[in-house]
C-alpha positions as CSV (number, residue, x, y, z in Angstrom):
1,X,29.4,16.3,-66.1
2,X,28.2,20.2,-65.9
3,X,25.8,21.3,-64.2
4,X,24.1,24.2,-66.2
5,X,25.5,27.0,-65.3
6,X,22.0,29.2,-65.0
7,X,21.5,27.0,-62.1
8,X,25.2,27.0,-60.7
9,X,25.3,30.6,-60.1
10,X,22.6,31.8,-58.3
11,X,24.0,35.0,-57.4
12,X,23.8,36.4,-60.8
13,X,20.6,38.2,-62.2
14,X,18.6,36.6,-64.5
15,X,18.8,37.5,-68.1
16,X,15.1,39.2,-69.8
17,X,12.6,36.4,-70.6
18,X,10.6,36.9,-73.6
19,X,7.1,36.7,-73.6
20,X,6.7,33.2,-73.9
21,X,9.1,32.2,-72.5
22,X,8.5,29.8,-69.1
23,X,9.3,31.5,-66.0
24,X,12.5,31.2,-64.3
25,X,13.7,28.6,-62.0
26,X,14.1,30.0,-58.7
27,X,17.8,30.2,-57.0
28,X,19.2,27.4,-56.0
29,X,20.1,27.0,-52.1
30,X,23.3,27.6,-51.5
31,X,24.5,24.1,-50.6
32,X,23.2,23.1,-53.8
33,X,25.6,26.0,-55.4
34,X,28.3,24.4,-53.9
35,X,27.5,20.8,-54.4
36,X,27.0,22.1,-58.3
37,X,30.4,24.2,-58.0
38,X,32.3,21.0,-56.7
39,X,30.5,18.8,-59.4
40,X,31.5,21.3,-62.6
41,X,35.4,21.4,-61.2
42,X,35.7,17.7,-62.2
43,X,37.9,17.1,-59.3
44,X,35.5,14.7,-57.6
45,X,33.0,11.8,-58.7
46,X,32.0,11.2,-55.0
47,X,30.7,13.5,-52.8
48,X,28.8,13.8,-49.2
49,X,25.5,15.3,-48.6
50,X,24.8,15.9,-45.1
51,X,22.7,17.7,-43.0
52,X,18.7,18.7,-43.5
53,X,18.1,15.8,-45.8
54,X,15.2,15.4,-44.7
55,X,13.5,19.1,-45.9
56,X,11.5,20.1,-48.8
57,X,13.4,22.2,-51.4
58,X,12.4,24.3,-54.9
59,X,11.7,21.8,-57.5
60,X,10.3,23.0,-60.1
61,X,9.9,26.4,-61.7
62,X,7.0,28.2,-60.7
63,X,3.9,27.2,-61.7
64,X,1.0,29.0,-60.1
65,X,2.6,32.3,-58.5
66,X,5.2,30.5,-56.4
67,X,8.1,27.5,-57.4
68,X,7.1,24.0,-56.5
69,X,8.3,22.1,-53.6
70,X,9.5,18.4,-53.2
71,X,11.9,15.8,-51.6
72,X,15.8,15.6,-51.9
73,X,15.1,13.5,-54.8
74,X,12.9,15.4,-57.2
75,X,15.2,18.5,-56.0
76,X,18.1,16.0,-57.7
77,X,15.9,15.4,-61.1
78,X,14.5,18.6,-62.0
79,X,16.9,20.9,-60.7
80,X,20.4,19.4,-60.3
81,X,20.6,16.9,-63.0
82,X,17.8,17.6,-65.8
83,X,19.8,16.5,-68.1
84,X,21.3,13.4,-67.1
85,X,21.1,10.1,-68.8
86,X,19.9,8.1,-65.6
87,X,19.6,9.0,-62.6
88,X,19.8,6.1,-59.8
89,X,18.7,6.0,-56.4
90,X,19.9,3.5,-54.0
91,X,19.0,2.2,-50.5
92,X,18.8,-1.3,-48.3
93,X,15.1,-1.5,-48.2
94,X,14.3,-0.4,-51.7
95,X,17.5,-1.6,-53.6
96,X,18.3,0.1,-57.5
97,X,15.4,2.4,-57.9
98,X,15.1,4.9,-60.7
99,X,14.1,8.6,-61.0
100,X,12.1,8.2,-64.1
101,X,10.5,5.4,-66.0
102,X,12.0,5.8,-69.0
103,X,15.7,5.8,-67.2
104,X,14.1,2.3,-65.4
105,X,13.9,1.2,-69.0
106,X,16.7,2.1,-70.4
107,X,18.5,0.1,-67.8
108,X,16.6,-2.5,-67.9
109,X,17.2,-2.6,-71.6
110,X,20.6,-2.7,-71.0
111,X,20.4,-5.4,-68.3
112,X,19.2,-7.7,-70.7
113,X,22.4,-7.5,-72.7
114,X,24.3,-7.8,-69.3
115,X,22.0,-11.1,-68.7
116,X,23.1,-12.7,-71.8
117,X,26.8,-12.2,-71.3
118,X,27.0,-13.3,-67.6
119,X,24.1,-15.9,-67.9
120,X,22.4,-14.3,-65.1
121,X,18.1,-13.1,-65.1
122,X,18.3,-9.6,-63.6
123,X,16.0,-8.3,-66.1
124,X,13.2,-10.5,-65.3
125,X,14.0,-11.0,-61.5
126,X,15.3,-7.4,-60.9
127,X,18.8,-6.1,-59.9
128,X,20.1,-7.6,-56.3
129,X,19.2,-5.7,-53.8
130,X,21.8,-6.3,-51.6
131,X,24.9,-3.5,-52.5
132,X,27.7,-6.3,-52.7
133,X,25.9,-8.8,-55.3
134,X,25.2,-5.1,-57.4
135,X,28.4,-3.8,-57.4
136,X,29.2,-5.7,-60.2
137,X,26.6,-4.8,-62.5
138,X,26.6,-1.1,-61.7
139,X,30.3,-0.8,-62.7
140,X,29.5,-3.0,-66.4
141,X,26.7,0.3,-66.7
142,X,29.2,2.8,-65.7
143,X,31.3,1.6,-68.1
144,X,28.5,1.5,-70.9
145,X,26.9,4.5,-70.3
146,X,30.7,5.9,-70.1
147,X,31.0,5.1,-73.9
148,X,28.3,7.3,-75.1
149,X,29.1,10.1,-77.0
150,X,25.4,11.7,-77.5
151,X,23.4,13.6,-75.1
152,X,22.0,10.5,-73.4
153,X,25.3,10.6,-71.4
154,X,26.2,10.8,-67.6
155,X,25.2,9.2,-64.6
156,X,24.2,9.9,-60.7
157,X,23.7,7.5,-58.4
158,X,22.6,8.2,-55.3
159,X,23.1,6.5,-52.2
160,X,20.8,7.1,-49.1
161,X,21.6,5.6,-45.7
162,X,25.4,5.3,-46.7
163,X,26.2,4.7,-42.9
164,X,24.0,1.2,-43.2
165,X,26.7,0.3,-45.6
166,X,30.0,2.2,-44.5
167,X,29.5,2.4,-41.2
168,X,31.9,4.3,-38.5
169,X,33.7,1.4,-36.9
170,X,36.9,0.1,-36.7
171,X,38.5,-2.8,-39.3
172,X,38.3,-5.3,-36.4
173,X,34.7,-4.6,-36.5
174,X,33.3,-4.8,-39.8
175,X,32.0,-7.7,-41.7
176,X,33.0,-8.7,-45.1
177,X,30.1,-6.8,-46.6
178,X,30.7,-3.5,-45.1
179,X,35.1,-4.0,-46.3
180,X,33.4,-4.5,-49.8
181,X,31.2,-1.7,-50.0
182,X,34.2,0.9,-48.2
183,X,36.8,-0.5,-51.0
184,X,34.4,-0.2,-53.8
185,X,33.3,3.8,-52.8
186,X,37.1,4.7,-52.0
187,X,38.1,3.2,-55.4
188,X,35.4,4.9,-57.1
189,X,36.3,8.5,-55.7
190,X,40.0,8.0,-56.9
191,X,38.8,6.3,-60.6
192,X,39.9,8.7,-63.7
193,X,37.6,6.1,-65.3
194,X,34.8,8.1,-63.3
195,X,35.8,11.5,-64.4
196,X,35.9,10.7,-67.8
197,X,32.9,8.8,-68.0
198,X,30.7,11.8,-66.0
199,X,29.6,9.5,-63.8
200,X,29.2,10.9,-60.0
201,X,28.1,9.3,-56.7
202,X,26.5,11.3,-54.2
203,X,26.2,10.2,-50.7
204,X,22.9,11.1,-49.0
205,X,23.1,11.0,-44.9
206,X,21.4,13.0,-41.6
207,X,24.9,12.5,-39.6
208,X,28.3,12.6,-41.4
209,X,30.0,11.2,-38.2
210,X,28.3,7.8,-38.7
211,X,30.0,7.2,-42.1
212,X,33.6,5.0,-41.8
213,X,36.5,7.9,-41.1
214,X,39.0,6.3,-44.1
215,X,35.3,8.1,-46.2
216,X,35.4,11.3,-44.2
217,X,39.5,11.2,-44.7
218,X,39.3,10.7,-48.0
219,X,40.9,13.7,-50.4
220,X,39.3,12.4,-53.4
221,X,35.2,12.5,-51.3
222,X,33.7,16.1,-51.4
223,X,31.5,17.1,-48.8
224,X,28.5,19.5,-48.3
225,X,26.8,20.3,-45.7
226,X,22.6,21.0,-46.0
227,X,22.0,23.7,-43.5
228,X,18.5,24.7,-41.9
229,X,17.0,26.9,-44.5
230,X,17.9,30.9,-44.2
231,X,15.7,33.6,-43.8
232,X,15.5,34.2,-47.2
233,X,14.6,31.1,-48.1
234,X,11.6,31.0,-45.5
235,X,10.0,33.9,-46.6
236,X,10.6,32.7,-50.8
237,X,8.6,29.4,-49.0
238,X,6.1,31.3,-47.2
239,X,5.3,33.4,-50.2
240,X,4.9,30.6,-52.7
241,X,1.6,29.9,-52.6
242,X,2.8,26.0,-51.7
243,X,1.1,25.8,-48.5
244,X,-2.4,27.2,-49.7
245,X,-2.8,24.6,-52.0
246,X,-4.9,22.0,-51.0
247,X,-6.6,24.2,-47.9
248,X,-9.8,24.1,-49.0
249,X,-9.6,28.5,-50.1
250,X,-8.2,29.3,-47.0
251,X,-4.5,31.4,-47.2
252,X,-1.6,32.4,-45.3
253,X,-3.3,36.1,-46.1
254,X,-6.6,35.9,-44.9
255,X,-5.7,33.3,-42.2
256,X,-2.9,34.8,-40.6
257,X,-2.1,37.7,-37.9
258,X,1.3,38.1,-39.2
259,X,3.1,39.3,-42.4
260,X,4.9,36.8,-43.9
261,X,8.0,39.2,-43.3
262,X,7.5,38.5,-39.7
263,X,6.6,34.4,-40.4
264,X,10.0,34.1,-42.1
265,X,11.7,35.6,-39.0
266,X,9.6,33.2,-36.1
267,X,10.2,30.0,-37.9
268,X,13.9,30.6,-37.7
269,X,15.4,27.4,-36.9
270,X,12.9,25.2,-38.5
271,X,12.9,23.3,-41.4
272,X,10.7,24.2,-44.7
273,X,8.7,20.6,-43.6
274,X,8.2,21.5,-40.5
275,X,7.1,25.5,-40.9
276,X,4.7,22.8,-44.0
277,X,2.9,20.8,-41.0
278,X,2.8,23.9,-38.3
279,X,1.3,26.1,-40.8
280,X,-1.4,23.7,-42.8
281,X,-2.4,22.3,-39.6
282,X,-3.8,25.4,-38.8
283,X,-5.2,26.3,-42.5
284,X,-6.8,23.2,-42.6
285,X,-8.8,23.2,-39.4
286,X,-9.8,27.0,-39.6
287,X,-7.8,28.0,-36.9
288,X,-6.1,31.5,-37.3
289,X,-2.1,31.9,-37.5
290,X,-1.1,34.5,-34.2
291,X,2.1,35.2,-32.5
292,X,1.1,32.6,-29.8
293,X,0.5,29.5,-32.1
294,X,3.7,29.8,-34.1
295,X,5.5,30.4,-30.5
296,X,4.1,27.6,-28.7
297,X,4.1,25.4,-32.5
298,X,8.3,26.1,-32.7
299,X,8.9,25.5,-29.4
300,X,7.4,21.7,-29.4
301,X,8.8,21.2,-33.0
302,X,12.5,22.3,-32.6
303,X,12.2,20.0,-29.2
304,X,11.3,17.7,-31.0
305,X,13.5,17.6,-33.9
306,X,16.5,17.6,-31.2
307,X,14.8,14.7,-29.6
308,X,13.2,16.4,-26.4
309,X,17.1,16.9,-25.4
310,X,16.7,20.5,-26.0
311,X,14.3,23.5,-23.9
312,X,13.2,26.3,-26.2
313,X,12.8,29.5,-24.7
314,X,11.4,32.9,-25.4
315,X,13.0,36.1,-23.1
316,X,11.1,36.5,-20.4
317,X,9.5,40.1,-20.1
318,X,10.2,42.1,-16.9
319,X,13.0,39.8,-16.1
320,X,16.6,40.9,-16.1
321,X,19.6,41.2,-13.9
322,X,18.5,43.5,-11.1
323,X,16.6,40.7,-9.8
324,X,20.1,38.9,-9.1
325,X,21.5,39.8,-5.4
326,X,25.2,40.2,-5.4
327,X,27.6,39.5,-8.2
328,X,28.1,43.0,-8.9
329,X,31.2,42.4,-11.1
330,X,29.8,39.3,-13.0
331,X,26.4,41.7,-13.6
332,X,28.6,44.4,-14.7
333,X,30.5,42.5,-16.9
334,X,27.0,40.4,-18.4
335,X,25.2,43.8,-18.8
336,X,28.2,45.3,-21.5
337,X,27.6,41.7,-23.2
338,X,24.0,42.4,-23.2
339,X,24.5,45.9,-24.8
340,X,26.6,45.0,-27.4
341,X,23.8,42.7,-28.6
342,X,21.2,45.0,-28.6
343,X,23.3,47.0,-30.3
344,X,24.3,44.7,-33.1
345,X,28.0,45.1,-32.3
346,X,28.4,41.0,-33.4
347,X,31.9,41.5,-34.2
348,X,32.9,42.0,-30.6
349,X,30.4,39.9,-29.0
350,X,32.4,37.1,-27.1
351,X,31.6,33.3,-28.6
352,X,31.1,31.8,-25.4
353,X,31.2,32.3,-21.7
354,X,32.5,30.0,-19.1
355,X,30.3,30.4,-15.6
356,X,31.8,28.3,-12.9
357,X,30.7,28.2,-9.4
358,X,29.7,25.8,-6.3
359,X,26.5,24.2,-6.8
360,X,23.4,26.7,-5.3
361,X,25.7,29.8,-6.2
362,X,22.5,31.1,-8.7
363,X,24.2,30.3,-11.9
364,X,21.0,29.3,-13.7
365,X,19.1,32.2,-12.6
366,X,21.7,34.6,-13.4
367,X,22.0,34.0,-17.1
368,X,18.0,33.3,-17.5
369,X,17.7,36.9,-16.5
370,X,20.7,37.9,-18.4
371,X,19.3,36.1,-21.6
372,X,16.2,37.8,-21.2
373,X,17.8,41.1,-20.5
374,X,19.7,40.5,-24.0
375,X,16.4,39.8,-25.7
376,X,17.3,36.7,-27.2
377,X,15.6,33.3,-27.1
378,X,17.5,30.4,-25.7
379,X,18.3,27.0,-26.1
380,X,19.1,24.6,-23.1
381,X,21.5,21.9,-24.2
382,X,21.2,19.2,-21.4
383,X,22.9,15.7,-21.8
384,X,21.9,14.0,-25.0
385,X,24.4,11.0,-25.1
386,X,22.3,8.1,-25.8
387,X,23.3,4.1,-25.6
388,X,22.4,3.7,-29.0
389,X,24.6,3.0,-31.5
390,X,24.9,6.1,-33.7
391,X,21.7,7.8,-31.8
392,X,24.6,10.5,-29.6
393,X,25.9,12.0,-33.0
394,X,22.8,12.2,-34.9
395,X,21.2,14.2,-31.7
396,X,24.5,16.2,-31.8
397,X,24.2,16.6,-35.2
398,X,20.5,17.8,-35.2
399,X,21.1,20.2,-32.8
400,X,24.4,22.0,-34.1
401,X,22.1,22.6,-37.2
402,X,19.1,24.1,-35.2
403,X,21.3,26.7,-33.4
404,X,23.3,27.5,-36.4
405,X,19.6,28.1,-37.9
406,X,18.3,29.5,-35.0
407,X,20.8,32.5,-34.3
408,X,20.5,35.2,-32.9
409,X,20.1,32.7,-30.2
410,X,22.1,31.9,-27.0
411,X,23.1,28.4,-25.8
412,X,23.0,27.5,-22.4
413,X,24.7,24.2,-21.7
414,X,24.3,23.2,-17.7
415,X,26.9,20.5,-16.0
416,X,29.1,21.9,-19.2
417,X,32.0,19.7,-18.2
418,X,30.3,16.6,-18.5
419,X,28.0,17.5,-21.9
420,X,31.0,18.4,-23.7
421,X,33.4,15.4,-22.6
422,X,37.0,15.4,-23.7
423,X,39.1,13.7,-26.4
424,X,40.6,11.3,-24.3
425,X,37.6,9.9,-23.6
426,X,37.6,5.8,-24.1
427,X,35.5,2.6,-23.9
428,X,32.6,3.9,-25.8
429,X,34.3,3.3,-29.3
430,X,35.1,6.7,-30.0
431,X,31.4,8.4,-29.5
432,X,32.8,11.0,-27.0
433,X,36.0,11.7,-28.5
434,X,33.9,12.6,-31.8
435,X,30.9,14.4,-29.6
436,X,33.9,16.7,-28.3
437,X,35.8,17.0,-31.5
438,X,32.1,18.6,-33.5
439,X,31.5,21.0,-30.5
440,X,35.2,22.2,-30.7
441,X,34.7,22.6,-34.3
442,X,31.4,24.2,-34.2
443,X,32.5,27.2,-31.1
444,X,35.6,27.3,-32.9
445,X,33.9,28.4,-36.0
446,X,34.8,32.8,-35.7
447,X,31.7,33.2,-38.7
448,X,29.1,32.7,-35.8
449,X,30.6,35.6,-33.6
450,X,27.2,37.6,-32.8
451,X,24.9,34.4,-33.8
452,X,25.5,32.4,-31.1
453,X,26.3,33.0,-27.8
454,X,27.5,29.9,-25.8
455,X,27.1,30.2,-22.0
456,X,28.4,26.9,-20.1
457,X,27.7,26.7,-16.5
458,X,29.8,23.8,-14.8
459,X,30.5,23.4,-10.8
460,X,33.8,21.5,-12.1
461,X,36.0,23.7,-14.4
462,X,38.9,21.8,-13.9
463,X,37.3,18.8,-15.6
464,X,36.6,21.0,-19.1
465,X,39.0,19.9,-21.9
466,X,41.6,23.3,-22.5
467,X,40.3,23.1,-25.7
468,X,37.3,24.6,-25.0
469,X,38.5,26.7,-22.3
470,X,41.0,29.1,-24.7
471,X,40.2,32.4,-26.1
472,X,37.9,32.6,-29.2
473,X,35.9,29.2,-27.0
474,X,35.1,30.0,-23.6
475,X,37.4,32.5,-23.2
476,X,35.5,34.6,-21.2
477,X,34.8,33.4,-17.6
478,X,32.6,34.5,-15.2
479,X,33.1,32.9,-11.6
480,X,30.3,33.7,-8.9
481,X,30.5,32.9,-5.4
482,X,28.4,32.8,-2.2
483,X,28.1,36.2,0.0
484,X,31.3,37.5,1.1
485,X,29.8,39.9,3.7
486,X,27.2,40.8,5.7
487,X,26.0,43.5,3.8
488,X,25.7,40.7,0.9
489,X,23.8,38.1,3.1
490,X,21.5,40.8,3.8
491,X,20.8,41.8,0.2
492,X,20.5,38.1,-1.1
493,X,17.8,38.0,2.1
494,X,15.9,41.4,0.9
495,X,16.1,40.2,-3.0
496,X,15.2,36.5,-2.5
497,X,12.0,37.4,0.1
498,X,10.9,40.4,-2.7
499,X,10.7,37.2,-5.4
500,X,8.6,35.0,-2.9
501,X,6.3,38.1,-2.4
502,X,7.6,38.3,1.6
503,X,8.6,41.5,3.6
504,X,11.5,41.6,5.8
505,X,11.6,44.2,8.2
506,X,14.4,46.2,9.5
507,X,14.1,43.9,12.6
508,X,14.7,40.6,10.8
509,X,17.1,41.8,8.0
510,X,19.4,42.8,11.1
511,X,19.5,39.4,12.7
512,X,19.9,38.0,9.5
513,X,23.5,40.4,9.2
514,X,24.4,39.7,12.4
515,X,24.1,35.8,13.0
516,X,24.3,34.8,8.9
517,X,26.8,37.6,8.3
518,X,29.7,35.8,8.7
519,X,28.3,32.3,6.8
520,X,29.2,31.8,3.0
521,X,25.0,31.8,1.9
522,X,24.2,31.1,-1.3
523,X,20.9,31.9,-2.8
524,X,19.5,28.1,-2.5
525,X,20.6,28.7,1.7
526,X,18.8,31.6,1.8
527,X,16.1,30.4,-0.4
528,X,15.8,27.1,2.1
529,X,15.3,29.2,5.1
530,X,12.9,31.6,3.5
531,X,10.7,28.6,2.9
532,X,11.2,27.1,6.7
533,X,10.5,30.2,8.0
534,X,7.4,31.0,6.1
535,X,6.5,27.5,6.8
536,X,6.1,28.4,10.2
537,X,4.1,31.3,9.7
538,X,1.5,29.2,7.5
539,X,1.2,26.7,10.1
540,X,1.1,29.4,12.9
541,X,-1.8,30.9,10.8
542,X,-0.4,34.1,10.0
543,X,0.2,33.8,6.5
544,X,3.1,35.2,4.5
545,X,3.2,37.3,7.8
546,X,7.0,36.3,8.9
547,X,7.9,37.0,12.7
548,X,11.4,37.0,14.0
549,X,11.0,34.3,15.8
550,X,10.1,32.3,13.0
551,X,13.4,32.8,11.1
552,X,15.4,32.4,14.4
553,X,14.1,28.8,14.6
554,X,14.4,28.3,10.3
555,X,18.0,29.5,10.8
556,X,19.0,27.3,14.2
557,X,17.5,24.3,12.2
558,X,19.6,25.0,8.7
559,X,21.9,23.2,8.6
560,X,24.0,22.5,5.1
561,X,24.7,18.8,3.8
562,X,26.8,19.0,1.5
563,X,30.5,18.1,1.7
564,X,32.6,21.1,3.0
565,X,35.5,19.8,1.3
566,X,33.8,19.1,-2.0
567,X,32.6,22.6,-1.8
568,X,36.0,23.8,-1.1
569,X,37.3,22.4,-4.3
570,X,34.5,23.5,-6.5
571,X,35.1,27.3,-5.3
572,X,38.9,26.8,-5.8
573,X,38.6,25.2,-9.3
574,X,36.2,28.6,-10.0
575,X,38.8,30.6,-8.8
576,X,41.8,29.1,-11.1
577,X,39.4,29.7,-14.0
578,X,39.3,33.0,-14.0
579,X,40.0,35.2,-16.7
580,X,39.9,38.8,-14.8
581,X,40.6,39.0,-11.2
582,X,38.1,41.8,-11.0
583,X,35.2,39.0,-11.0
584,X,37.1,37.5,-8.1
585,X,36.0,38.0,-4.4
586,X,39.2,40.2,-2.2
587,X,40.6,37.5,-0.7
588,X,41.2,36.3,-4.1
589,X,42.2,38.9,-6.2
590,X,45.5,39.2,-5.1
591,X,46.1,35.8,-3.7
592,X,49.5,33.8,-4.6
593,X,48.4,31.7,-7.7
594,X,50.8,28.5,-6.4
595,X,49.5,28.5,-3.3
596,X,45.9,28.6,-4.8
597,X,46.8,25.3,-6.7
598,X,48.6,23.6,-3.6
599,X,45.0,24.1,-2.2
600,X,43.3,22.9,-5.0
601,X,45.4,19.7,-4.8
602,X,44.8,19.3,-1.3
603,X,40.9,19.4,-1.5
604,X,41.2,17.5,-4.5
605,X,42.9,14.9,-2.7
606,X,40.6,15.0,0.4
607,X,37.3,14.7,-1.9
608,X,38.9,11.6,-3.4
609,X,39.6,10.0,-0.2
C-alpha cells in the first residue's frame, strides 16, 4: 500500500530529468509527507485528516510555468494515490462517489456480481446511500479487490464529514446508526485483513474534537493535522502562474505594487483559497494589488474565517509604551519582552503573559501600545463559545490554525478567565472541558516559543485553571494597579489630558495632587473627570480651554460606582498572582503572604454575600 517514494520524501533533491522527460511534481506539503510516511509504515489502515480541508493544494505537475491547483480530492488522485485501484469518496449527501469513471465502472462491474449473489439491484439502482445499509457491500469489495495480485490493486476510501456519522457524544446518546458506523471504523483500524489487502480509510474533517473520543483514543487511527500553508508554500502559489489564468492578460507582475517575496509574507495566515479570491478579485476588475488592499483584504478574511470572533490588527505607528502613565515596573519588564522580539531572540521570548488587574486599571491600552512597540500584528481572541452543537470547537479549531499560521503574531485574549474555562467545567456535555484541554495543548506546545506570544488580561486571576497559570503557560505575570501616590495621580492627569489634546497647567496639576493624591485613580477615573471637566468648558464656551474651577466641580461630582469590596478582591487576587514582587506596589512587596490570603478570603466572602 506504498506510496511512491519520489513523492514521500520531499526533502530530497530531485534526480536530472532528461530532455523529454515531463517535469517534476512539485514537493508535497508536509502533512501530506506525513500522512504518506504513516501510510508506507503499514501500521495503520485508518487515519485522520484534519485541519485546512478546505484549501487548494499542488495537483498536478506543472503545466504552464507553475504546478496546478485543486481540491483535497484531486490532491488524493493525482498526487497521493496515482496508482491505486479505486479510489472512493464518501459523504451523507452524495453517498459512494468515485474519483474516476473508469474506477466507477469497475465497481459497478463488480456490483453486478455482488447483485446476483445477494439478490439485491445495486447496479441498476446505485449503492445505498445511507453508510449502515453500505457497510456491507464495501467490506464484500475490500475483500475482492484484497485478492488481486496485479497492479489494479489497493483501495482508498475516503470519508468526508466523519463527525455526521461518529459524532462526539456519549453511548447514552447515540442512535443505532451512529453505534454501527463507530464499531465498523474501530474494527476496521484493528483488521490485519486491511493491512494485507492495502486497503486504507482516511477520515476527512475541519474539527477533530467533533469526532467520538473511543476514534481519537484509538491506537490503531493515525492522525494528521493540515496546517495553514507556510511561507514557502505561498510564495510556490503566488509564483505559479495559477491565479493569472483566466484574468483576461492581466498578472500578479504588471498588476501588483509588491514582489511576490513580500505577497507570500502579508498573506501569512491565510489559506491558498483565500490569498485565490483576495488576489483575482482584484486581477479581474483592474484594480491594482498595494500594501493597503492586501491589509485591509486579510484583515476581513482571517475575521472572517474565525467567524467575526477574532480583531485583526496591524501595529500602530507612533504608538508605544511612553504613552502609558505609571506602571513603571510592568513597562520595564514589557519593553525587555519587546526587545528580545525585535531582536529575534525567540528562544527566550516567554509563551504567554498573565496581566491581572481591577477593571479600569489600563490593561488594554497597555499591551496595544506594547504590541505596537514590538512591531507585531495582533489578534484579539474575544468569547467564541457558541450554543451550537459542534459550532464552539470548530471556531476554536479555526482559530488555533490562523495563529499557528499567522506567527510572528501576538494573542490578546481579554476576560481570559472566562475564554479559557476550566476542565471541571460541566452541563454543557463536555464542550468547555474540551475548549480548555486544546488551548492547554496548543500554549503548552514549547515549538511556538518566539511565534506566538499569548497576553491574557483577566480582572479575576483566581478563577484561571493552574494549568494555564504554570511556567512555560502564563508564567509570566504582570499585575498593574491604580496610582499609589500623588506624584502618580498627577502623571496619569498630565499623560491622559496630552492624549485628549488638553493642557494642564501648573495650577490645576497641583490641586489634582493635593485633593486626588491620596485616591486609588485609575486611568478610566481620571479619564471620566477629564471629560466632565472639559464638558464644562464646551458648554461655558471656552473650548478645550479647561479652568480650575471646572475640574473642582468634575472632581466634587466623581463619584465611583463600583463595589469597593468587589474591587478589593480583584486587586488582592492580582496581588497573589504574581510572579516577581518587583511588579508589586510597596505595601505589597513585602507583605505577609497568609495574611494576604486571609484577606482575599474575606473579600471573597463579602462579594458573595
Amino acid at each position: 500500500m506504498n506510496i511512491p517514494a519520489s513523492a514521500a520524501s520531499p526533502a530530497l533533491p530531485p534526480a536530472p530529468a532528461a530532455p523529454d522527460a515531463p517535469p517534476p511534481r512539485p514537493p508535497l506539503p508536509a502533512w501530506a509527507a506525513e500522512l504518506a510516511r504513516l501510510w508506507n509504515s503499514a501500521a495503520h489502515s485508518l487515519f485522520i485528516l484534519h485541519g485546512n480541508i478546505h484549501d487548494l493544494f499542488p495537483a498536478a505537475a506543472p503545466a504552464a510555468g507553475g504546478p496546478a491547483y485543486g481540491a483535497l480530492g484531486p490532491f488524493f488522485q493525482r498526487r497521493l494515490f496515482p496508482a491505486r485501484a479505486q479510489i472512493l469518496h464518501y459523504d451523507l449527501a452524495a453517498g459512494l462517489t468515485f474519483a474516476t469513471a473508469a474506477m466507477q465502472t469497475a465497481f459497478f462491474e463488480w456490483l453486478k456480481i455482488y447483485d446476483e449473489v445477494e439478490r439485491t439491484d445495486f447496479h441498476r439502482a446505485g449503492p445505498p446511500r445511507a453508510f449502515t445499509q453500505l457497510l456491507p457491500v464495501l467490506r464484500r469489495f475490500f475483500q475482492r479487490m484484497a485478492e488481486e495480485t496485479g497492479a489494479a490493486r489497493g483501495v482508498t476510501l475516503v470519508i468526508h464529514y466523519p463527525e455526521k456519522l461518529v459524532p462526539a457524544a456519549d453511548d447514552a446518546q447515540t442512535g443505532p446508526d451512529e453505534r454501527i458506523a463507530l464499531v465498523t471504523l474501530l474494527s476496521w483500524a484493528a483488521s490485519p485483513d486491511l493491512h494485507r489487502g492495502d486497503v486504507g480509510i482516511v477520515l476527512v474533517t475541519e474539527t477533530i474534537s467533533e469526532l467520538h473520543s473511543d476514534l481519537l483514543q484509538n491506537p490503531h487511527v493515525a492522525r494528521v493535522r493540515i496546517d495553514l500553508p507556510t511561507l514557502e508554500e505561498r510564495a510556490a502559489f503566488l509564483g505559479s502562474g495559477w491565479l493569472d489564468r483566466d484574468a483576461d492578460g492581466r498578472t500578479l507582475a504588471t498588476h501588483s505594487d509588491l514582489t511576490g517575496a513580500d505577497l507570500a509574507r502579508r498573506t501569512s495566515g491565510l489559506p491558498l483559497l483565500r490569498i485565490a479570491q483576495l488576489l483575482a478579485t482584484a486581477l479581474r476588475n483592474d484594480r491594482r494589488i498595494t500594501a493597503a488592499y492586501v491589509s485591509q483584504g486579510k484583515r476581513r478574511l482571517i475575521e472572517e474565517y474565525c467567524g467575526d470572533l477574532v480583531t485583526f490588527k496591524d501595529p500602530k505607528p507612533g504608538r508605544s509604551l511612553d504613552l502609558v502613565a505609571t506602571h513603571v515596573a510592568a513597562k520595564a519588564r514589557l519593553r525587555e519582552l519587546a526587545q528580545l522580539i525585535r531582536d529575534g531572540h525567540h528562544a527566550v521570548v516567554e509563551r504567554g503573559v498573565l496581566v491581572p488587574g481591577r477593571v479600569g486599571v489600563g490593561k488594554s491600552f497597555l499591551i496595544d501600545c506594547f504590541a505596537s512597540e514590538c512591531g507585531l500584528p495582533v489578534l484579539e481572541l474575544g468569547q467564541f463559545r457558541s450554543k451550537w452543537v459542534g459550532e464552539t470547537e470548530r471556531q476554536q479549531a479555526r482559530i488555533l490554525l490562523t495563529i499557528r499560521a499567522l506567527g510572528p503574531v501576538i494573542v490578546v485574549v481579554d476576560e481570559a478567565d472566562a475564554v479559557f474555562g476550566n476542565r471541571s467545567a460541566d452541563g454543557d456535555s463536555g464542550v468547555s472541558s474540551r475548549v480548555f484541554a486544546a488551548f492547554a495543548a496548543h500554549l503548552g506546545d514549547s515549538s511556538l516559543r518566539g511565534r506566538e506570544l499569548w497576553i491574557a488580561m483577566t480582572s479575576r486571576p483566581d478563577l484561571m485553571a493552574i494549568d494555564l497559570k504554570r511556567q512555560g503557560r502564563f508564567g509570566l505575570c504582570v499585575p498593574l494597579f491604580p496610582a499609589q501616590s500623588a506624584d502618580e495621580v498627577g502623571q496619569l492627569f498630565a499623560v491622559i489630558a496630552k492624549v485628549q489634546g488638553l493642557t494642564l497647567g501648573e495650577p490645576l496639576l497641583a490641586y489634582v495632587r493635593e485633593v486626588l493624591g491620596p485616591r486609588p485613580l485609575t486611568g478610566s477615573d481620571v479619564e471620566s473627570v477629564l471629560v466632565r471637566a472639559r464638558e464644562r468648558a464646551v458648554l461655558a464656551g471656552r473650548g478645550d480651554a479647561l479652568e480650575l474651577a471646572d475640574l473642582q466641580t468634575a472632581v466634587d461630582a466623581f463619584i465611583d460606582p463600583l463595589d469597593e469590596n468587589l474591587l478589593a478582591l480583584q486587586e488582592l487576587a492580582a496581588v497573589l498572582a504574581c510572579s516577581d514582587r518587583r511588579f508589586l506596589p510597596e505595601r505589597y512587596a513585602h507583605a505577609d503572604r497568609t495574611g494576604l490570603r486571609e484577606a482575599y478570603e474575606t473579600a471573597r466572602r463579602l462579594v458573595r454575600a
